[in-house]
Residue, then its C-alpha position, 0 to 999 in steps of 0.5 A: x327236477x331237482x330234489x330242492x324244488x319240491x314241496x315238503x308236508x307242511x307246504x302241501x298241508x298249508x297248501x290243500x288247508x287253502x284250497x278247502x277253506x276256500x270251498x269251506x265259504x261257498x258251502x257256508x253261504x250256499x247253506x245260508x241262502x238255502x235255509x234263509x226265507x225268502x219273501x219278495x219276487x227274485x230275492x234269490x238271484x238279488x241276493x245271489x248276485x248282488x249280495x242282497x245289496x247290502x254287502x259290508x265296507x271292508x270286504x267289499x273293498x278288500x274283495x276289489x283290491x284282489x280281483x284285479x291284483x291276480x297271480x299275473x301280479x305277483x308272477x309277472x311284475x317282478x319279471x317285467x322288472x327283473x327284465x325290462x327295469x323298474x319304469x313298470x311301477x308307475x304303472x301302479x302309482x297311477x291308479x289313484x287318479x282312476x279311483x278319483x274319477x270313478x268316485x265322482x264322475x261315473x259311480x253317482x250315475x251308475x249307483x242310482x241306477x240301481x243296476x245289476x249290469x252296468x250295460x243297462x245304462x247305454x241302453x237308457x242313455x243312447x236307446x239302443x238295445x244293440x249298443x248294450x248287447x254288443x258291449x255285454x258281449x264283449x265283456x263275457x267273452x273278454x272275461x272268459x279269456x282273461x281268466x283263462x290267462x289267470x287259470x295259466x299263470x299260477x298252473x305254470x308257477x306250480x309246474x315249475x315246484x312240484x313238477x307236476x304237469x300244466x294241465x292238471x293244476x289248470x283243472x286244480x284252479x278252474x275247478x276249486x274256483x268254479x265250485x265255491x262261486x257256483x254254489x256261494x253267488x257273490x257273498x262266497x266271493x267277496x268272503x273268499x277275497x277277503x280272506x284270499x287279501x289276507x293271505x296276499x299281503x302276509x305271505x308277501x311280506x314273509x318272501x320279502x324280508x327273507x329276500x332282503x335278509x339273503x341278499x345281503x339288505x338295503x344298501x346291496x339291493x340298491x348298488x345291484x339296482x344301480x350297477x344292472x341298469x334297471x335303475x337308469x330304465x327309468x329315464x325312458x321320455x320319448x313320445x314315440x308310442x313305438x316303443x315298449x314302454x316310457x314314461x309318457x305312455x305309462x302316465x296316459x295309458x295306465x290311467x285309462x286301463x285302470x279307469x277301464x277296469x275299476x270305474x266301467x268293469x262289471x265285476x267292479x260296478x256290481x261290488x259298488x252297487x251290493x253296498x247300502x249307499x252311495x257315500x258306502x260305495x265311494x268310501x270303498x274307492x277311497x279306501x282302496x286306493x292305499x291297498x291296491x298301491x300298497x299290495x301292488x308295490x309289495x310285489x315291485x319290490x319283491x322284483x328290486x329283491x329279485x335283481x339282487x338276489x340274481x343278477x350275478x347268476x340269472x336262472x334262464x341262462x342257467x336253464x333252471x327256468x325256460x321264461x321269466x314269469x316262473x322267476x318268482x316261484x324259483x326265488x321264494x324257493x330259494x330264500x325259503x331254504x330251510x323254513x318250512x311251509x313258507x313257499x306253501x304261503x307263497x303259492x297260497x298268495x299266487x292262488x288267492x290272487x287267481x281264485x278272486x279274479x276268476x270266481x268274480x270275473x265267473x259271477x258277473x258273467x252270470x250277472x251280465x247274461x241274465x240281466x242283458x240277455x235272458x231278462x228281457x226276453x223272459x220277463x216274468x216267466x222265470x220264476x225266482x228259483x228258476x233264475x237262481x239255478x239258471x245264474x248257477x248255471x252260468x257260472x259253472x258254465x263260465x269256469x268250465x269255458x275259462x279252464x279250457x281257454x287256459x291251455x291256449x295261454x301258454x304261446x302268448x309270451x309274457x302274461x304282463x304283456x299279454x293281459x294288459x295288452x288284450x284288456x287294454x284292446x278290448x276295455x279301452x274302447x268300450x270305455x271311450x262308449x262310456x265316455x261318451x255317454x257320461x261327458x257328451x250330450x251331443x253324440x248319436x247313437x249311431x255314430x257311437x256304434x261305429x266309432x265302437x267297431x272302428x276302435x275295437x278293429x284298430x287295437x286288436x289290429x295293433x294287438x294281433x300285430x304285436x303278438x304275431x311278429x313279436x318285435x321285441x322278443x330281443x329286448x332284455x337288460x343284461x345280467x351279470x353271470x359267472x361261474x363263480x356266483x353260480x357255483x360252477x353250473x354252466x350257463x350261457x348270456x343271453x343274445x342282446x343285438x348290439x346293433x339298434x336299441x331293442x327298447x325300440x324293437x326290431x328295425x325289420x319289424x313293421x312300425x304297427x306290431x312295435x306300438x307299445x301294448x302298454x298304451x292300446x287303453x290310451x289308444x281305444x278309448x282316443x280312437x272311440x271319441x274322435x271317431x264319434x264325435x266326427x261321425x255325429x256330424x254325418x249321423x246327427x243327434x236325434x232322442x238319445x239327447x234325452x235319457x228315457x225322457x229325463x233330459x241330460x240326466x244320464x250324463x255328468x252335466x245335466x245331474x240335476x235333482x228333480x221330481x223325475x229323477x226322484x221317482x225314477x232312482x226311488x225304483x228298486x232296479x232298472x229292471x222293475x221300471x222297464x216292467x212298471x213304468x212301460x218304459x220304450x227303449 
């Protein structure tokens, strides 16, 4: 690679300087835990998971924002736009509507509970063990995958600047993240993301003004923004969900995958519930709203930089990249010409995102396993420190699991596309399960389990389709390369069909593998419901009415105070009343 794309000491100082901080906070808090006293039974896998409960505002916070604004969001994002137009922002703008419902609807339900697993509900609400295994299952194994793709994306971008190969950074994420959760638990993490938020918005905000300064400033980045076309993407109004994306399918759809990943994801759910209250837990919610918008339009604006910055002289065409997901990591080398350090701030940015996705997606999958799975086998045969190291086990199992997944993300094409499409297939139709359980009184147990399968078969029918025949694997806003702009190199303009409209996908392909994957949350959690509500009238309503002998108190309707649900919620965990209370499920 050319000389130009290496690092110099003060990134790789910067860099490493990081990475040890990182593993600096899960040693602090491992040594916290292990010479603090402890004096109730299973305080240390309490304080392991959970935090001990009472977990900090801000952090808590800050550690949301950044567990699901990864390295796909700082890589990927600005190559959807670069290549598709800038109709991908509303996915973002979006999100605050998700932030609403999840603070009224679903968290006064699920923070009384008390729980460690959100899963544990579905078990109270629709009786049914299988129900709540199945859904824990499908979490664990969508995490292990998700983070897999997490672990990719910043091992490709670093492959790209220092020529190293894609296998050994996979080893440098997995191993960094697993190391600091394992021996830190939650409070590792939440102190890891906060400082990782830190570094996110900061180097952002470098890369940017640089860019903007290279390129000539606001008056050039709009003219280039008109004259491309990604401006004029916007405008996409059809109804067809056989397309890449619109309008329409951004509204519905990123509501719901913002709905699935902040209002019922476990990793989501159990920072809500490490807080003191409730009125903690939703001020969280309202003060993320800003961040994540901020941070997340921080990046769809480095990609408006971007169309500036290149579209005179595309860097695919000139062959200086092979995939649009490493353009990011070529510009801040460009604009970074010079100053030294700055593109080690933006790698530090690329990991902080990855380190706090992964180490929590790591420390809820011990969490789900052992509440869902062991606990109520074990019961009390475990003793408190045997669950610890048995949590710690997990974890370390789970990062060396989701390292090795990594290598397989390579041939799924673009990691927007990808992560949004396999969490949207998954997520969506779990989230329609909760749906259910909260806004219906009236839907049984077993039409819920069906309608889960059928759901769950029809995404990830349309998932698999989309990725097996690709249908838009064409689609692509021209750039506008010459000689001139790119300083004599040769290069060669992309293949565009002139003859049928690529946002529409290839007229050969099946009309299924073109259903935009941008709307398979929208899909899973409609197809969830009406198969449900269909299939109650064959499968009629029986006990799951009532929730453990609480009527309707488990759904947002039937929330009423009474002297049940008062010494109900006055238990310390779900857990406990399943022991205490002899409760039959």
């Amino acid at each position: 690679m050319p000389s130009y794309y290496s690092l110099g000491p003060v990134d790789y100082t910067i860099f490493l300087g990081f990475l040890a901080l990182c593993l600096g906070v899960g040693i602090y808090h491992a040594a916290d835990e292990k010479f603090r006293k402890k004096s109730i039974t299973r305080c240390k896998t309490e304080e392991y998971l959970m935090g001990g409960r009472k977990m900090p505002i801000i952090p808590v916070t800050l550690s949301l924002m950044t567990t699901f604004l990864s390295g796909i969001t700082l890589l990927g994002t600005p190559a959807e736009i670069y290549d598709h137009g800038v109709l991908f922002i509303l996915y973002y703008l979006t999100s605050p509507v998700a932030f609403l419902i999840t603070g009224f609807f679903f968290l006064p339900i699920l923070y009384k509970l008390n729980t460690t697993s959100i899963y544990e509900y579905l078990e109270l609400r629709f009786h049914s063990v299988l129900l709540r295994k199945a859904c824990a299952a499908l979490f664990i194994l969508n995490t292990l995958i998700y983070a897999g793709i997490c672990i990719y994306a910043p091992a490709l971008a670093l492959n790209e600047v220092m020529g190293i190969d894609v296998w050994f950074l996979i080893l440098i994420v997995g191993t960094c993240s697993t190391i600091y959760t394992t021996i830190g638990g939650l409070k590792a993490v939440v102190w890891a993301d906060t400082l990782q938020a830190g570094i996110m918005y900061a180097g952002l905000f470098a890369i940017i003004y640089k860019g903007i300064y290279s390129v000539g400033g606001f008056n050039q980045m709009w003219d280039t923004l008109q004259v491309s076309g990604r401006l004029e993407a916007v405008w996409k109004w059809n109804v067809d969900p056989a397309q890449y994306m619109s309008i329409w399918i951004l509204l519905i759809s990123s509501t719901f995958f913002n709905l699935s990943i902040y209002g019922i994801n476990q990793m989501a759910v159990q920072r809500y519930c490490s807080l003191p209250t409730l009125k903690d837990a939703q001020k969280v919610l309202f003060l993320i709203a800003p961040l994540h918008i901020i941070l997340s339009l921080l990046a769809c604006f480095m990609a408006i930089v971007m169309v500036a910055y290149f579209y005179h002289c595309n860097p695919l065409e000139t062959e200086e990249i092979s995939a649009y997901d490493q353009l990011a990591v070529l510009f801040a080398i460009k604009v970074s010409d010079g100053i030294p350090g700055l593109v080690g701030v933006f790698l530090m940015c690329i990991f902080a995102g990855t380190l706090s996705t992964v180490s929590s997606g790591y420390n809820s999958i011990a969490a789900v396993l052992y509440i869902d799975f062991v606990f109520p086998n074990a019961k009390h045969r475990l003793t408190s420190s045997q669950s610890l190291y048995l949590n710690k086990g997990v974890v370390l199992i789970s990062g060396l699991l989701s390292t090795g997944l990594a290598f397989s993300a390579g041939p799924l094409g673009g990691i927007v596309k990808t992560a949004v499409g396999l969490l949207g297939a998954t997520t969506g139709p779990v989230l329609g399960v909760f749906c259910l359980g909260v806004f219906s009184k009236k839907v049984s147990t077993r039409a819920v389990i069906v309608s889960l399968v059928l759901s769950l078969g029809v995404c990830m029918s349309l998932w698999a389709a989309s990725i097996a025949e690709n249908p838009y694997k064409d689609h692509h806003l021209p750039s506008n390369s010459s000689l001139e702009n790119c300083g004599g190199k040769n290069f060669t303009h992309l293949t565009i069909p002139d003859d049928y409209d690529t946002h529409f996908g290839n007229p050969e392909a099946s009309y299924l593998s073109k259903i935009s994957s941008f709307s398979l949350a929208a899909i899973g959690v409609a197809a969830t419901y009406v198969f449900a509500l269909i299939l109650s009238w064959i499968f009629p309503v029986g006990e799951e009415t009532y929730s453990s002998g609480r009527k309707h108190s488990l759904t947002h309707g039937g929330r009423m105070p009474n002297p049940v649900l008062k010494t109900t919620f006055a238990k310390t965990s779900l857990v406990d009343f399943y022991v205490d209370e002899g409760v039959e499920v």
